[in-house]
mmCIF file as Biopython writes it, N, C-alpha, C and O atoms, coordinates in Angstrom:
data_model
#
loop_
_atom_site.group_PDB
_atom_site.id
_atom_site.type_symbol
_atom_site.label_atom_id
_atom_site.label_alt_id
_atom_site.label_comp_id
_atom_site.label_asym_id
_atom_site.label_entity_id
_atom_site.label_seq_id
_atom_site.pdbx_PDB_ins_code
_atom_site.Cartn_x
_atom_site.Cartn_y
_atom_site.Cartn_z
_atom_site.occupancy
_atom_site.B_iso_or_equiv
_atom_site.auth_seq_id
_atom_site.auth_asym_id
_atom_site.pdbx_PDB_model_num
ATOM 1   N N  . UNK A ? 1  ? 0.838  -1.174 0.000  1.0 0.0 1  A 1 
ATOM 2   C CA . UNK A ? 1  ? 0.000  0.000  0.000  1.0 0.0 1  A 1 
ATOM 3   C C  . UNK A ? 1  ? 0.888  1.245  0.000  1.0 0.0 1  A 1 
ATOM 4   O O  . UNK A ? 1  ? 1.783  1.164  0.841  1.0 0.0 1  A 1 
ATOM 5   N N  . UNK A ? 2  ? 0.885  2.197  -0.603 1.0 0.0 2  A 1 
ATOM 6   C CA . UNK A ? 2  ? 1.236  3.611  -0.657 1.0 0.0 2  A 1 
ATOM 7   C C  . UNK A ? 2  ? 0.510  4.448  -0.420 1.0 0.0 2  A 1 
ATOM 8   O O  . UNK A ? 2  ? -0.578 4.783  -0.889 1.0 0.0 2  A 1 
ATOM 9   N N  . UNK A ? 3  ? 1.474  5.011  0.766  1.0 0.0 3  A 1 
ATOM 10  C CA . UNK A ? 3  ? 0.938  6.031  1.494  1.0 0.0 3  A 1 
ATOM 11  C C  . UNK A ? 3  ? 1.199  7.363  1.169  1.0 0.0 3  A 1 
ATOM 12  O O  . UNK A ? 3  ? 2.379  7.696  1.274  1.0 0.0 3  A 1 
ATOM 13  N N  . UNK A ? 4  ? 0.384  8.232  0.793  1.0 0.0 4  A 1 
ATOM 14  C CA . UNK A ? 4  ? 1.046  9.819  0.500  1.0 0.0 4  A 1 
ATOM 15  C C  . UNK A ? 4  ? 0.598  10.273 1.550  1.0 0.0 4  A 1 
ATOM 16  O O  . UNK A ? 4  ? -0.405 9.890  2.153  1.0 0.0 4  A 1 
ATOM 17  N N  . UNK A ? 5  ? 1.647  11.497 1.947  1.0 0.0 5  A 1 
ATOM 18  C CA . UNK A ? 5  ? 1.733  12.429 2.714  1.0 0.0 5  A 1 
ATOM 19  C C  . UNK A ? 5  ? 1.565  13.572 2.295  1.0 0.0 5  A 1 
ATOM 20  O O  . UNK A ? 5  ? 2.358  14.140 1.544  1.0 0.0 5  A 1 
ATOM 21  N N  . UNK A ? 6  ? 0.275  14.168 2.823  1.0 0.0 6  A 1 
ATOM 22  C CA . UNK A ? 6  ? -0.200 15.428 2.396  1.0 0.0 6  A 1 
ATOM 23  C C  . UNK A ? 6  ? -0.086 16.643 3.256  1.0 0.0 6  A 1 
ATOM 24  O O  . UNK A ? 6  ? -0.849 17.596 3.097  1.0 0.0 6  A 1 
ATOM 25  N N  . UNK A ? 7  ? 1.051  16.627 4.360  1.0 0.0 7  A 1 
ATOM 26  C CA . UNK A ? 7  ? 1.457  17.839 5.031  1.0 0.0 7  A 1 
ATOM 27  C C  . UNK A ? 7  ? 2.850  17.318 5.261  1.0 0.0 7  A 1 
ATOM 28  O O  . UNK A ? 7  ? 3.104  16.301 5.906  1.0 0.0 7  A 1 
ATOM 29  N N  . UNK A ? 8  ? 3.847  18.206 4.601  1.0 0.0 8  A 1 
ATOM 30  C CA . UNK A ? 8  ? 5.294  18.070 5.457  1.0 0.0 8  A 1 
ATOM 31  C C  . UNK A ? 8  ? 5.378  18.846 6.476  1.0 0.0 8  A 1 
ATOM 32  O O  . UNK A ? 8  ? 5.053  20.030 6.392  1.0 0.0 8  A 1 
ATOM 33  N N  . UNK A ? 9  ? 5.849  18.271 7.653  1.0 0.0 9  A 1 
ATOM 34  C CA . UNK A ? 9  ? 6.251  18.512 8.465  1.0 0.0 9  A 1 
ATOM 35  C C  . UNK A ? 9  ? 7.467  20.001 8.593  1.0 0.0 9  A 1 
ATOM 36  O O  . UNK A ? 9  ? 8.508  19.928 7.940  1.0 0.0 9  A 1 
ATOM 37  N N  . UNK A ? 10 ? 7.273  20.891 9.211  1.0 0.0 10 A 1 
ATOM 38  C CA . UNK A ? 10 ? 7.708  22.305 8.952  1.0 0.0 10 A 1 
ATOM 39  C C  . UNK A ? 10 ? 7.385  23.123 8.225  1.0 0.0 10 A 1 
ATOM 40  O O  . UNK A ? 10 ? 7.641  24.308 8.435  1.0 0.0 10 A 1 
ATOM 41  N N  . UNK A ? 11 ? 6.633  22.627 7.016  1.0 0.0 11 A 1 
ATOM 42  C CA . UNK A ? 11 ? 6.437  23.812 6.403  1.0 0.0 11 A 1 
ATOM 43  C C  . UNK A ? 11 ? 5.865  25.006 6.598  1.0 0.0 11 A 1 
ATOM 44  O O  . UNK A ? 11 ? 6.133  26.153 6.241  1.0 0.0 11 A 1 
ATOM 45  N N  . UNK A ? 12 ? 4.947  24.461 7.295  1.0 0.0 12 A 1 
ATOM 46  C CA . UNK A ? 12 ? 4.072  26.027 8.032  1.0 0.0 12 A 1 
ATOM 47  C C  . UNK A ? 12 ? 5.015  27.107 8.949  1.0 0.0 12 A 1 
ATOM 48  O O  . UNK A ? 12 ? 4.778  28.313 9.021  1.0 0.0 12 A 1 
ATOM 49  N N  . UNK A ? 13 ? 6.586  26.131 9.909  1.0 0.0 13 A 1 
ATOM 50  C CA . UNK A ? 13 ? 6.830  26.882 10.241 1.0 0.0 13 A 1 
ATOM 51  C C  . UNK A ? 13 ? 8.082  27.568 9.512  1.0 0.0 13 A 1 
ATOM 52  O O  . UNK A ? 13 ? 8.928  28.315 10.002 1.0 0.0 13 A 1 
ATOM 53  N N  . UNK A ? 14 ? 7.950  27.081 8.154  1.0 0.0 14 A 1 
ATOM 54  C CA . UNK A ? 14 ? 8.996  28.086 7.668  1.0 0.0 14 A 1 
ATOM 55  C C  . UNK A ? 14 ? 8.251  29.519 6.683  1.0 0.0 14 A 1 
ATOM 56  O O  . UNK A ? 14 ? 8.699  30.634 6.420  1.0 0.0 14 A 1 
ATOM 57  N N  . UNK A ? 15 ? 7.049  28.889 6.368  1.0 0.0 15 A 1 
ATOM 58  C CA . UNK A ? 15 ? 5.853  30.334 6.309  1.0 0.0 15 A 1 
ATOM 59  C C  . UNK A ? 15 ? 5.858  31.030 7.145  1.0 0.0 15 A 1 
ATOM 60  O O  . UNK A ? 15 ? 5.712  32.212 6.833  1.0 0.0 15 A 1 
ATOM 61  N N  . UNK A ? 16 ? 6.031  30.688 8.694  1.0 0.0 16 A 1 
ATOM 62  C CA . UNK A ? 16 ? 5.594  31.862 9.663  1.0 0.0 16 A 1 
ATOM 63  C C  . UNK A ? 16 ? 6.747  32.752 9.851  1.0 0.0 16 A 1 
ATOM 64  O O  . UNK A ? 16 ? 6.742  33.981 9.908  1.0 0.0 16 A 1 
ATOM 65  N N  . UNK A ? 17 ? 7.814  31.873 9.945  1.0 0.0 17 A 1 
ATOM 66  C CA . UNK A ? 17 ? 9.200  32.540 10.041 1.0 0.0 17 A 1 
ATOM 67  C C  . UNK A ? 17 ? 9.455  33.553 9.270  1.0 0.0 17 A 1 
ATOM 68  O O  . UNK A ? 17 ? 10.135 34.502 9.661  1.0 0.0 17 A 1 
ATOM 69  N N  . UNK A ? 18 ? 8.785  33.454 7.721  1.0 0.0 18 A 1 
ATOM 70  C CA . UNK A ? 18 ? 9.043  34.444 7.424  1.0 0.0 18 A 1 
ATOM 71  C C  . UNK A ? 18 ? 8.611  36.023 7.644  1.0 0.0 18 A 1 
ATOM 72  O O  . UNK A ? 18 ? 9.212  37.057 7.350  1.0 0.0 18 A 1 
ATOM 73  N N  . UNK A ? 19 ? 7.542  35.838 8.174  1.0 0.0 19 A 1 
ATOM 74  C CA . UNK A ? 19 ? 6.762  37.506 8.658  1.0 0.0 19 A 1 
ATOM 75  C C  . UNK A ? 19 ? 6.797  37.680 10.376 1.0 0.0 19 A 1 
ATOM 76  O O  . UNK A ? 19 ? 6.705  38.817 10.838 1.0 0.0 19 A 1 
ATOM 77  N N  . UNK A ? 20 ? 6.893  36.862 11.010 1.0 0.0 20 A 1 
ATOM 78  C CA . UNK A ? 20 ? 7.435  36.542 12.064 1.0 0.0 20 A 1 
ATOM 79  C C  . UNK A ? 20 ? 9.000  37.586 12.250 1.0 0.0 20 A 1 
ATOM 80  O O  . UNK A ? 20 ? 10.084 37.398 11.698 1.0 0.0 20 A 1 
ATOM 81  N N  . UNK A ? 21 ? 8.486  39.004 13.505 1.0 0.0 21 A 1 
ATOM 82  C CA . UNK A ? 21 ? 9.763  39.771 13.570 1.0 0.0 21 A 1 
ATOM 83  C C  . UNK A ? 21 ? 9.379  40.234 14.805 1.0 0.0 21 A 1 
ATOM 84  O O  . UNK A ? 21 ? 8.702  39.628 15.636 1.0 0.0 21 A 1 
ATOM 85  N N  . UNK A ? 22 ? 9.948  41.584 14.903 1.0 0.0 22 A 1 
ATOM 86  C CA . UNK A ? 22 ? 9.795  41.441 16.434 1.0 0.0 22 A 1 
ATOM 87  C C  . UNK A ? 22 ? 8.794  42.345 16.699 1.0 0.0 22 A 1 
ATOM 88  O O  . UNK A ? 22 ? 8.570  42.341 17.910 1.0 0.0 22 A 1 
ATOM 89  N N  . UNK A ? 23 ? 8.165  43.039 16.165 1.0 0.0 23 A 1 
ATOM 90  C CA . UNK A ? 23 ? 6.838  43.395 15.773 1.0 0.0 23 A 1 
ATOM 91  C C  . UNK A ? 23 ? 5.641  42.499 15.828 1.0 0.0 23 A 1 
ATOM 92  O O  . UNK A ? 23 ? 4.566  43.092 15.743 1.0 0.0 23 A 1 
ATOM 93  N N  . UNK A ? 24 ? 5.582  40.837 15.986 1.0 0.0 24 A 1 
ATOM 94  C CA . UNK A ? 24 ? 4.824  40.307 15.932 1.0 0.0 24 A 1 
ATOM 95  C C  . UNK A ? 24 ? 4.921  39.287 16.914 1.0 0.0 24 A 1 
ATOM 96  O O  . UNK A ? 24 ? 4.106  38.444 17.289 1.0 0.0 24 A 1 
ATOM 97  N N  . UNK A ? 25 ? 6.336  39.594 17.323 1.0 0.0 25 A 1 
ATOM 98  C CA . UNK A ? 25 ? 6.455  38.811 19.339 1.0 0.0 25 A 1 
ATOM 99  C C  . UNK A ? 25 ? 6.124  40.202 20.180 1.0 0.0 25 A 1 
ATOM 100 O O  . UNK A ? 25 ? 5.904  40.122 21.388 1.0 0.0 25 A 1 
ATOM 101 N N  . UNK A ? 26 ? 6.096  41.474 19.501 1.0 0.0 26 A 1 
ATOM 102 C CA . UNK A ? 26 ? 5.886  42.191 20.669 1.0 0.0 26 A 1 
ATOM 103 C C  . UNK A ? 26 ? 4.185  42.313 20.514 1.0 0.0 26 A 1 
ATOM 104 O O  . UNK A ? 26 ? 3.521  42.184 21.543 1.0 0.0 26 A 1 
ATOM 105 N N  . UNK A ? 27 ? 3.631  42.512 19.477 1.0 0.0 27 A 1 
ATOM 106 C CA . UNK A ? 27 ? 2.232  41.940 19.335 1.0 0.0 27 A 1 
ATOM 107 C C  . UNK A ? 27 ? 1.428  41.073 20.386 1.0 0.0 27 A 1 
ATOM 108 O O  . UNK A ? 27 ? 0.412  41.282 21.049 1.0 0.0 27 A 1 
ATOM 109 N N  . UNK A ? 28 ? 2.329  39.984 20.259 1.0 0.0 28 A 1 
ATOM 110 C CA . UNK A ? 28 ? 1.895  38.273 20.965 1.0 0.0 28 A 1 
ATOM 111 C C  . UNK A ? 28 ? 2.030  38.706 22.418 1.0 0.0 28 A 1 
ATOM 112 O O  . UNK A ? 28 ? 1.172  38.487 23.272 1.0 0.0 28 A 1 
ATOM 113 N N  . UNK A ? 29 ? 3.360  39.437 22.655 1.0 0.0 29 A 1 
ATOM 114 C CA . UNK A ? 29 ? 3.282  39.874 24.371 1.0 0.0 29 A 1 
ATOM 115 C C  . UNK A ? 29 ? 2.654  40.421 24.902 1.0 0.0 29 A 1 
ATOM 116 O O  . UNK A ? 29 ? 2.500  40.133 26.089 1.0 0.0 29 A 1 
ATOM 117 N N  . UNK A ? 30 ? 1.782  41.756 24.191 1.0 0.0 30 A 1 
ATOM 118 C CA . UNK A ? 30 ? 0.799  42.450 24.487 1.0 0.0 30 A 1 
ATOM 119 C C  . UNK A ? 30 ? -0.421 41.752 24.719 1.0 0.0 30 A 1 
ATOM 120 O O  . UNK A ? 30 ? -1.213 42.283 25.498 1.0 0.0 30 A 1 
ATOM 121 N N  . UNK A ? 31 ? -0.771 40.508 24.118 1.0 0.0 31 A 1 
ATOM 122 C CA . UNK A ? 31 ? -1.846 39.926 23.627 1.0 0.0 31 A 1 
ATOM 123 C C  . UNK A ? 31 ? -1.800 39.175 24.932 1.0 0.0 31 A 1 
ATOM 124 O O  . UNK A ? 31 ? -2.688 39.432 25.746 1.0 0.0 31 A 1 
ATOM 125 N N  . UNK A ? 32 ? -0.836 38.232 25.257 1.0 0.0 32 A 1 
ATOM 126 C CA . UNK A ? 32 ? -0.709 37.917 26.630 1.0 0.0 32 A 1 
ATOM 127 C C  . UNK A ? 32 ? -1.254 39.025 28.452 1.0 0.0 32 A 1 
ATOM 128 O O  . UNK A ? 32 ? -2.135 39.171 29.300 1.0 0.0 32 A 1 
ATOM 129 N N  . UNK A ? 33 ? -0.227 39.364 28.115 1.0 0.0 33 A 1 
ATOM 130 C CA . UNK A ? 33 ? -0.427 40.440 28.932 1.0 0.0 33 A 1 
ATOM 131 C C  . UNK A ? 33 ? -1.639 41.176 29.312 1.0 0.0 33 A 1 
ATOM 132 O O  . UNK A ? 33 ? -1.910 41.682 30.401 1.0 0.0 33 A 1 
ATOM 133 N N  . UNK A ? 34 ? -2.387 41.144 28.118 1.0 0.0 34 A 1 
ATOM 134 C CA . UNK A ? 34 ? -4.188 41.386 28.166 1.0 0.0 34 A 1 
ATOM 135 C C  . UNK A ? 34 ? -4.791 40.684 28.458 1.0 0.0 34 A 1 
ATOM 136 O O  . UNK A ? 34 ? -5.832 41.082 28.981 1.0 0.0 34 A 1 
ATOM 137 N N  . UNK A ? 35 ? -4.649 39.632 28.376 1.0 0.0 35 A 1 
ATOM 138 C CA . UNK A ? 35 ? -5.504 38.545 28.478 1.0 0.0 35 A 1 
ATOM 139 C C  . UNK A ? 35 ? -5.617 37.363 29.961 1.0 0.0 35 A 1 
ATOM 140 O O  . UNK A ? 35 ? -6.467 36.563 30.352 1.0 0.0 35 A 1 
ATOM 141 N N  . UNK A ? 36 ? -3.886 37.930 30.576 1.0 0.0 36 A 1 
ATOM 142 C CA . UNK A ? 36 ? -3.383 37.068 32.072 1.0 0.0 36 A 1 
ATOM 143 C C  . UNK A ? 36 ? -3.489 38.157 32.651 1.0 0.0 36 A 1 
ATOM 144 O O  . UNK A ? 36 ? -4.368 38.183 33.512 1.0 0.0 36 A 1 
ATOM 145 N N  . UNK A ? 37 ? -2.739 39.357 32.451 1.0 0.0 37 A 1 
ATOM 146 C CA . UNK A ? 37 ? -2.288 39.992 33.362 1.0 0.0 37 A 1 
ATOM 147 C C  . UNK A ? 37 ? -0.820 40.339 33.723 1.0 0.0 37 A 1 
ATOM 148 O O  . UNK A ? 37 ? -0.175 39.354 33.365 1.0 0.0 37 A 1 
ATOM 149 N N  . UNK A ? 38 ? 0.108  41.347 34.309 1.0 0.0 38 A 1 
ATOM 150 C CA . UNK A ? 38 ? 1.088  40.348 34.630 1.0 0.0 38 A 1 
ATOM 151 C C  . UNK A ? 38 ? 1.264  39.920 35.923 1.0 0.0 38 A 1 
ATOM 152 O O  . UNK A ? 38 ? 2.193  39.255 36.383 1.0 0.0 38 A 1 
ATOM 153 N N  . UNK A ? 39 ? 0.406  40.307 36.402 1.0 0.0 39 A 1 
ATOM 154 C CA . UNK A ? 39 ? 0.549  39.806 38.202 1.0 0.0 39 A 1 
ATOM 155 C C  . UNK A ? 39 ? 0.309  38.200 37.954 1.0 0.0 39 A 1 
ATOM 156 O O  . UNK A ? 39 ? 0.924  37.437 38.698 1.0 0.0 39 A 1 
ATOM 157 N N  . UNK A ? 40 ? -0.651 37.583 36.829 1.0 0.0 40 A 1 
ATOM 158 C CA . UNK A ? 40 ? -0.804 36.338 37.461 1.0 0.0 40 A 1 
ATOM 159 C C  . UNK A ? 40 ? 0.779  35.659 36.116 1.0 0.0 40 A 1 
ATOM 160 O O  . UNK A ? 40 ? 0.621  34.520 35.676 1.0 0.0 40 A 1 
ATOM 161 N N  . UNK A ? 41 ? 1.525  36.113 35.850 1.0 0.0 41 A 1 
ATOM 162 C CA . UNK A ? 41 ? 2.466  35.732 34.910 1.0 0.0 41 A 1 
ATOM 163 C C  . UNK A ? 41 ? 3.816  35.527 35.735 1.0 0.0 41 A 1 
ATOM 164 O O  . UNK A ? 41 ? 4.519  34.518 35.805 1.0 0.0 41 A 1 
ATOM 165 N N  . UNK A ? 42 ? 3.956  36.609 36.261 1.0 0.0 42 A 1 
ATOM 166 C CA . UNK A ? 42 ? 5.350  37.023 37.009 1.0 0.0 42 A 1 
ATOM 167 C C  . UNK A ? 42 ? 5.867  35.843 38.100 1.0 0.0 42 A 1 
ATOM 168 O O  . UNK A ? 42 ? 4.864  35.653 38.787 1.0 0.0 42 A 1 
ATOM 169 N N  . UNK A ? 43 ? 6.146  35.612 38.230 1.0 0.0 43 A 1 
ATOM 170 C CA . UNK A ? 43 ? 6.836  33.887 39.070 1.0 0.0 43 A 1 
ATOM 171 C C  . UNK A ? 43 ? 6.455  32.786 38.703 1.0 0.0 43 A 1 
ATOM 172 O O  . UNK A ? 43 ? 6.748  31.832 39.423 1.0 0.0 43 A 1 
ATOM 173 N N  . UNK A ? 44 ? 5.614  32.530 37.366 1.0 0.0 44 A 1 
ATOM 174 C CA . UNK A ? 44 ? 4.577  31.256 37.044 1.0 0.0 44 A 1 
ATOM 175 C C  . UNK A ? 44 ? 6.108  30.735 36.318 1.0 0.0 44 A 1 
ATOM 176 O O  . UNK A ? 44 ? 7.187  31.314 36.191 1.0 0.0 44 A 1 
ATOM 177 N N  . UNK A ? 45 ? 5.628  29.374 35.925 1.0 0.0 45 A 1 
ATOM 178 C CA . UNK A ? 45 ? 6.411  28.183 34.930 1.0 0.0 45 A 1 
ATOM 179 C C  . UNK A ? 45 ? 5.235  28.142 34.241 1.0 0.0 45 A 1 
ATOM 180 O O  . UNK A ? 45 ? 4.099  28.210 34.708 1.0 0.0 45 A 1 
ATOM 181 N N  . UNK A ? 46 ? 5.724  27.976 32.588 1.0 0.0 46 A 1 
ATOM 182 C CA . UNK A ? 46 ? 4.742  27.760 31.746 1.0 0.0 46 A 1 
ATOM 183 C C  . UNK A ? 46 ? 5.499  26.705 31.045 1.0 0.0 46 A 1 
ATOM 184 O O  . UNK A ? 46 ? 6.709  26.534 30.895 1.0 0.0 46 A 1 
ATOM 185 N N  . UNK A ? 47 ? 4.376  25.987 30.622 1.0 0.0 47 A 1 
ATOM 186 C CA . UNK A ? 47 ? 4.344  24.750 30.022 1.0 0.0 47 A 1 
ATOM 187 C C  . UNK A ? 47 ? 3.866  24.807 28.769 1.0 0.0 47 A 1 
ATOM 188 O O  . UNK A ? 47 ? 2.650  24.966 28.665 1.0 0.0 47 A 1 
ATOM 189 N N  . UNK A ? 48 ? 4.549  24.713 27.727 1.0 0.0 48 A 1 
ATOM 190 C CA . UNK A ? 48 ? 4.172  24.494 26.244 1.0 0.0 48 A 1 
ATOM 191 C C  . UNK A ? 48 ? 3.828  23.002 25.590 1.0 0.0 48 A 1 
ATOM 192 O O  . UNK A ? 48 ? 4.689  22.126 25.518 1.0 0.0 48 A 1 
ATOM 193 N N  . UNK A ? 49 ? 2.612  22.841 25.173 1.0 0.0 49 A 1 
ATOM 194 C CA . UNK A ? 49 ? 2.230  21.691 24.975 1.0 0.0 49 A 1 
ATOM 195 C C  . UNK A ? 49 ? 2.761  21.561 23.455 1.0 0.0 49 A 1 
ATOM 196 O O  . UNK A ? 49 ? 2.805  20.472 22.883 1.0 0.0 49 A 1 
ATOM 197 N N  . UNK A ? 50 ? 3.038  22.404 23.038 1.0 0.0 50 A 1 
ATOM 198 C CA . UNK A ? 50 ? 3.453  22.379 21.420 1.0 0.0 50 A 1 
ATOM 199 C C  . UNK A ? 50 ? 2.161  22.239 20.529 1.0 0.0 50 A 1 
ATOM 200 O O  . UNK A ? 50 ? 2.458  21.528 19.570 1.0 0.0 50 A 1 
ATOM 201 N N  . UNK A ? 51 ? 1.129  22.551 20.481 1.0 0.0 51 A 1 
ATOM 202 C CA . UNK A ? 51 ? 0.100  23.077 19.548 1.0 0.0 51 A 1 
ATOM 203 C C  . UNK A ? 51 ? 0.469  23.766 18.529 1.0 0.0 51 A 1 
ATOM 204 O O  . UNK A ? 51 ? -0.327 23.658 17.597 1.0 0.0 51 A 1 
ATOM 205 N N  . UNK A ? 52 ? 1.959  24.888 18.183 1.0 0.0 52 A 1 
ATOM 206 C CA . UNK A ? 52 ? 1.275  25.682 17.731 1.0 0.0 52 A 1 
ATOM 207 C C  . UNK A ? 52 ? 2.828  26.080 17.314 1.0 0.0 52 A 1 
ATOM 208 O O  . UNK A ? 52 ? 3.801  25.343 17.159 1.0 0.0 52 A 1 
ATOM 209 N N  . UNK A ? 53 ? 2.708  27.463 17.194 1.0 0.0 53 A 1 
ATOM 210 C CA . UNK A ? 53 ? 4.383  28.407 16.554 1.0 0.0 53 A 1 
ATOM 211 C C  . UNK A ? 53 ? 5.896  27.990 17.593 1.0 0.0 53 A 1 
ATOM 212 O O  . UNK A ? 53 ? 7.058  27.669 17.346 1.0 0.0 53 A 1 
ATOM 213 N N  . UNK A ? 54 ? 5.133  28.202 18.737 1.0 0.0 54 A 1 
ATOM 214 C CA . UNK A ? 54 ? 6.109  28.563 19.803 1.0 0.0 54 A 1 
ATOM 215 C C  . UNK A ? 54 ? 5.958  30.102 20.244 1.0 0.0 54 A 1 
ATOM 216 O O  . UNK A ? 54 ? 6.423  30.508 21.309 1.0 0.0 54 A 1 
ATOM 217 N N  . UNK A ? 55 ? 5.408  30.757 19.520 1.0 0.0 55 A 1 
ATOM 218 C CA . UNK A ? 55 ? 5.626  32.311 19.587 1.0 0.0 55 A 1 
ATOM 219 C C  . UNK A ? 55 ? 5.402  32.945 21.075 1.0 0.0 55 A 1 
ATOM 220 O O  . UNK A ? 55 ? 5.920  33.938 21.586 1.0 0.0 55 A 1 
ATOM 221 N N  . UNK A ? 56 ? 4.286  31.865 21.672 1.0 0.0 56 A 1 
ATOM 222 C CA . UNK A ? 56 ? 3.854  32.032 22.799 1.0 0.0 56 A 1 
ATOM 223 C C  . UNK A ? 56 ? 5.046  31.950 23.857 1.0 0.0 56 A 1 
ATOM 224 O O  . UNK A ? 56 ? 5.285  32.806 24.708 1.0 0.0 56 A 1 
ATOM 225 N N  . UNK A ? 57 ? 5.793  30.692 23.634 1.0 0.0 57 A 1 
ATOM 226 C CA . UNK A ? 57 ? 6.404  30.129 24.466 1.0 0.0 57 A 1 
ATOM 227 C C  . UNK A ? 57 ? 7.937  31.117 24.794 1.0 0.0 57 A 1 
ATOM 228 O O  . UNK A ? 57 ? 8.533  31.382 25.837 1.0 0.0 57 A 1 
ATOM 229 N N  . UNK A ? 58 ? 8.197  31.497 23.220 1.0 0.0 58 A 1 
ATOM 230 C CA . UNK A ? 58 ? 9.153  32.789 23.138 1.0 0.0 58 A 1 
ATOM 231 C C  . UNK A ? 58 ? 8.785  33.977 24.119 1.0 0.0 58 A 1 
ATOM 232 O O  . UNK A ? 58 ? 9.709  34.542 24.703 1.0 0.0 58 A 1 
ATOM 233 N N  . UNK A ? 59 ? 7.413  34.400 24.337 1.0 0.0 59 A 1 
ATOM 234 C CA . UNK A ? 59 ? 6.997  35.348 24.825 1.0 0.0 59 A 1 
ATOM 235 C C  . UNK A ? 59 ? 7.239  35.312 26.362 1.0 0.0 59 A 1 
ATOM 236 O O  . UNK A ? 59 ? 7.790  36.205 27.006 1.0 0.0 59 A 1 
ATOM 237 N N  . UNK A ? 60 ? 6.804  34.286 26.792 1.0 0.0 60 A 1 
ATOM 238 C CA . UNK A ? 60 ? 7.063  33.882 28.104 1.0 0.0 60 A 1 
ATOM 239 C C  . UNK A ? 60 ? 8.462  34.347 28.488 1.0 0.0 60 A 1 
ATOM 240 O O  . UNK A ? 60 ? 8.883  35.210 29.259 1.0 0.0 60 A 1 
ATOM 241 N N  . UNK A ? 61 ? 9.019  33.474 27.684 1.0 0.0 61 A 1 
ATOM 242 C CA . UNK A ? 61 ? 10.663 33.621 27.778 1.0 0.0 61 A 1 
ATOM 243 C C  . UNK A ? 61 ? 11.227 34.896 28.085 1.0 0.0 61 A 1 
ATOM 244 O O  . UNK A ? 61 ? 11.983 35.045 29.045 1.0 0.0 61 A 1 
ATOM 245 N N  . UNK A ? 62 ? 10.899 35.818 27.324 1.0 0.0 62 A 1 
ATOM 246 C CA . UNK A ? 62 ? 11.267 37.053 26.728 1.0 0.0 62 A 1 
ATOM 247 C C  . UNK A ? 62 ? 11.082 38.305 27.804 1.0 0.0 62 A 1 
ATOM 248 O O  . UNK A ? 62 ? 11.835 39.254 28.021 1.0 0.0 62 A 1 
ATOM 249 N N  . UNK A ? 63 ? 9.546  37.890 28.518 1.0 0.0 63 A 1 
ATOM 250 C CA . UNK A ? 63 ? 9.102  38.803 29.592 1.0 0.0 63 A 1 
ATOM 251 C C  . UNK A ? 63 ? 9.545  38.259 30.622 1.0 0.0 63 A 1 
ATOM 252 O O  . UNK A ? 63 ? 9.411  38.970 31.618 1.0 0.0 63 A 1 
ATOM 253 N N  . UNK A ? 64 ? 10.082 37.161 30.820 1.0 0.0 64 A 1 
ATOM 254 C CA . UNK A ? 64 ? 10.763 36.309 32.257 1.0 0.0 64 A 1 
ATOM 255 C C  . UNK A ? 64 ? 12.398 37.358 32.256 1.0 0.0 64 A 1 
ATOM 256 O O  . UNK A ? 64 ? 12.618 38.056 33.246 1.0 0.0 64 A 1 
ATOM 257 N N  . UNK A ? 65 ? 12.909 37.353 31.661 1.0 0.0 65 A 1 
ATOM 258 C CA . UNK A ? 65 ? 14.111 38.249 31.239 1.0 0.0 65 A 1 
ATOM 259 C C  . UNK A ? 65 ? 13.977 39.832 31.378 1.0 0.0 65 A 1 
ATOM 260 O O  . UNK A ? 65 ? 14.916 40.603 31.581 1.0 0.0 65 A 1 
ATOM 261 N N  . UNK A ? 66 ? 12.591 40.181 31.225 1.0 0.0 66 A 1 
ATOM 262 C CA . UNK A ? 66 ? 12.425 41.559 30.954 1.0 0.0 66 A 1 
ATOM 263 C C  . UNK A ? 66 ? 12.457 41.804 31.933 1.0 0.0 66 A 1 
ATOM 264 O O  . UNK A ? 66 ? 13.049 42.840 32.233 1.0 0.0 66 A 1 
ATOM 265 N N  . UNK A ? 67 ? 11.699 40.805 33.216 1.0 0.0 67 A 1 
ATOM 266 C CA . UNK A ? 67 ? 10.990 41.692 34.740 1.0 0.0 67 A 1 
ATOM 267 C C  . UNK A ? 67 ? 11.910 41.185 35.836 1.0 0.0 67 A 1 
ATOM 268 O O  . UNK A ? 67 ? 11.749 41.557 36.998 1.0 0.0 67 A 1 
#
């Protein structure tokens, strides 16, 4: 039996990468930040289940460094 594969693996994230700047992690941080807060952010561990870009997970990162 032959199997085709009708999604390679990365490709989406080499689409995102490309418009993906820092204009659109500082976007994503804001978007956070609206939506938690940062009182309930600031000492947390976040856990990335991998759904998705990572962009989120960058963000985390990014404001853990900032504060």
């Amino acid at each position: 039996m032959d199997e085709t594969i009708t999604f390679s693996f990365g490709e989406n994230w080499k689409d995102f990468v490309r418009y993906a700047d820092e204009g659109v992690l500082q976007d994503s941080l804001k978007d956070i930040e609206t939506w938690l807060g940062q009182e309930c952010i600031k000492g947390k561990r976040i856990l990335d289940i991998g759904c998705g870009s990572g962009i989120r997970s960058l963000c985390f990162f990014k404001w853990d460094l900032q504060s």
